[in-house]
C-alpha positions as CSV (number, residue, x, y, z in Angstrom):
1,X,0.0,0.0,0.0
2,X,1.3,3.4,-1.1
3,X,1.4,6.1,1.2
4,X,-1.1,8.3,-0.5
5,X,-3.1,5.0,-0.3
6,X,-2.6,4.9,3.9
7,X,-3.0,8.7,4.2
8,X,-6.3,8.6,2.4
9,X,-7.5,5.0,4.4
10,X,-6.8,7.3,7.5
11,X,-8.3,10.2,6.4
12,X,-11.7,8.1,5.9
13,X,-11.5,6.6,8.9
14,X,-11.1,9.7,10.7
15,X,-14.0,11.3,9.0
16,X,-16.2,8.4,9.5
17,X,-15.1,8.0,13.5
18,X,-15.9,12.0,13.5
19,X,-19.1,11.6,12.5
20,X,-20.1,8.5,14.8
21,X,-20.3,6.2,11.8
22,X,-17.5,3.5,12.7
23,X,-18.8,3.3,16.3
24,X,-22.5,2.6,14.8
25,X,-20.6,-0.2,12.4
26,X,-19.1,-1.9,15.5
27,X,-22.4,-1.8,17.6
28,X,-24.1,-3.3,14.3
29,X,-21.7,-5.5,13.9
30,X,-21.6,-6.9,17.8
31,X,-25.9,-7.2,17.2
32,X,-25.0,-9.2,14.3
33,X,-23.0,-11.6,16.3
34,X,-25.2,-11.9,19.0
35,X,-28.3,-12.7,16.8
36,X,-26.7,-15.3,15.4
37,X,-25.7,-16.7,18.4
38,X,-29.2,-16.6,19.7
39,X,-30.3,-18.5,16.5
40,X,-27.8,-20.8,16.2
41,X,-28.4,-21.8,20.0
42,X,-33.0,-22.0,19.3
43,X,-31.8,-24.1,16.1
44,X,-30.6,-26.4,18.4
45,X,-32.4,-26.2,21.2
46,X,-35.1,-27.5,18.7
47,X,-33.1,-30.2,17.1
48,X,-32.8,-31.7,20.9
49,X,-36.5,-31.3,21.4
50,X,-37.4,-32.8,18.1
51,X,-34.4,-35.8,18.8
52,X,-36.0,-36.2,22.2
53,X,-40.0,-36.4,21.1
54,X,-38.8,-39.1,18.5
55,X,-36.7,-41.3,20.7
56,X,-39.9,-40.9,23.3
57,X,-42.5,-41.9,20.1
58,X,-40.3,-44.5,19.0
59,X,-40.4,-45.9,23.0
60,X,-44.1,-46.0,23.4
61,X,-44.5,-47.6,20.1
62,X,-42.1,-50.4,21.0
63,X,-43.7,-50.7,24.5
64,X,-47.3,-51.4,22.9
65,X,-48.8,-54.2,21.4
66,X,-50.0,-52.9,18.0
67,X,-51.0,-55.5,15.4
68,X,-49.9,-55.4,11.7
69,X,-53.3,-53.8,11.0
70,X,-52.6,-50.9,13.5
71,X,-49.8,-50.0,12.0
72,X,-50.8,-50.1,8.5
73,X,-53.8,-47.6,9.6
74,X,-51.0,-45.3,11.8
75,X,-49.1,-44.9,8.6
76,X,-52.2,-44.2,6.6
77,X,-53.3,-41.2,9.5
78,X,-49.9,-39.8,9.6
């Protein structure tokens, strides 16, 4: 990078910091973060729920006595 090239990079990030635009960059950025945090962590916080419901489904159907024909007519409802 020239020198021209640094002075100007400065001089834009001078102006911007002046005029409260890199601070309103850095707080956007930091809300950024944290949403996806918080979505990352409901994503799977629902993957474990739906996990957890199908290994409890999958119990209570092994537990009970259900005939051929009660399962053909549970895979028909569902």
């Amino acid at each position: 990078m020239s020198e021209e090239e640094t002075e100007l990079r400065d001089l834009v990030a001078q102006t911007l910091e002046n005029n409260g635009v890199l601070s309103r960059i850095r707080v956007y950025k930091i809300v950024c973060i944290l949403l996806r945090s918080i979505l990352f962590t409901i994503q799977c916080n629902l993957l474990i729920s739906a996990l957890y419901f199908n290994v409890y489904v999958s119990q209570w159907f092994l537990r009970t006595n259900f005939t051929d024909e009660d399962v053909c007519l549970i895979a028909v409802i569902s």
